[in-house]
N, C-alpha and C positions, 0 to 999 in steps of 0.2 A: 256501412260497417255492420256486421255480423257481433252481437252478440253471445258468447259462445260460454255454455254453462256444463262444467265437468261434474259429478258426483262420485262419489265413493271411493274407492281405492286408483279412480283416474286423477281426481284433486289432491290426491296426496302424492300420487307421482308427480303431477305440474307442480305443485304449491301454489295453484291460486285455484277457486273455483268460479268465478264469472270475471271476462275479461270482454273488452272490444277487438274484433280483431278484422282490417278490411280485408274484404272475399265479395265476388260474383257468382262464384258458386259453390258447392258443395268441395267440389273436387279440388276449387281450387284453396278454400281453407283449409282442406287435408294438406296440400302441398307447402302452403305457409307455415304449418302446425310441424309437417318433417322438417324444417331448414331450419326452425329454430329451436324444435324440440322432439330429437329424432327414437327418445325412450318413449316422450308420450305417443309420438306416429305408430309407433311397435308396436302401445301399447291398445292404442284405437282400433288396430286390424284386426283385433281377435274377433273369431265368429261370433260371440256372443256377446259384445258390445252391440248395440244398438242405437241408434242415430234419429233424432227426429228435430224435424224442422219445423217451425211455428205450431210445436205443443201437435204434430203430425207425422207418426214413424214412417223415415224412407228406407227405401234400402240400396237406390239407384241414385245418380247425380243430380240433382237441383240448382235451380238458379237463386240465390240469395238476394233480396231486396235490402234495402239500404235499412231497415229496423227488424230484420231478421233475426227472430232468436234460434242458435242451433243447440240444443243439450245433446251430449254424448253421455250413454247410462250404460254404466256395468251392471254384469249379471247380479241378481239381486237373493239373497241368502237370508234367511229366520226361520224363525219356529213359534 
């Protein structure tokens, strides 16, 4: 089971920011993420989300281990 940690304005769109959610890969908790929640899917495609797995940005499909964490991070704004 994937560990999966949203920030910013993607945790305010889901209304949760760390949840369990089981996946073997990458690809395939995207596909979980669209069936149950197809505004957060939309909202994970944008170019400039960025995806890393175990604290390591991907940008291609992985394989998710059973204590995997995935954080998905929106683009990041201050002054």
């Amino acid at each position: 089971m994937a560990r999966v940690l949203l920030f910013g304005r993607l945790a305010d769109l889901a209304g949760w920011r760390e949840r369990d959610i089981p996946a073997v890969s990458l690809a395939d908790l995207r596909g979980r993420i669209a069936t149950e929640d197809p505004a957060l899917f939309e909202a994970l495609q944008a170019p400039a989300v960025r995806t890393a797995v175990d604290q390591e940005l991907v940008s291609l499909d992985v394989a998710l281990g059973p204590d995997s964490e995935v954080a998905f991070l929106p683009p990041m704004s201050g002054g």
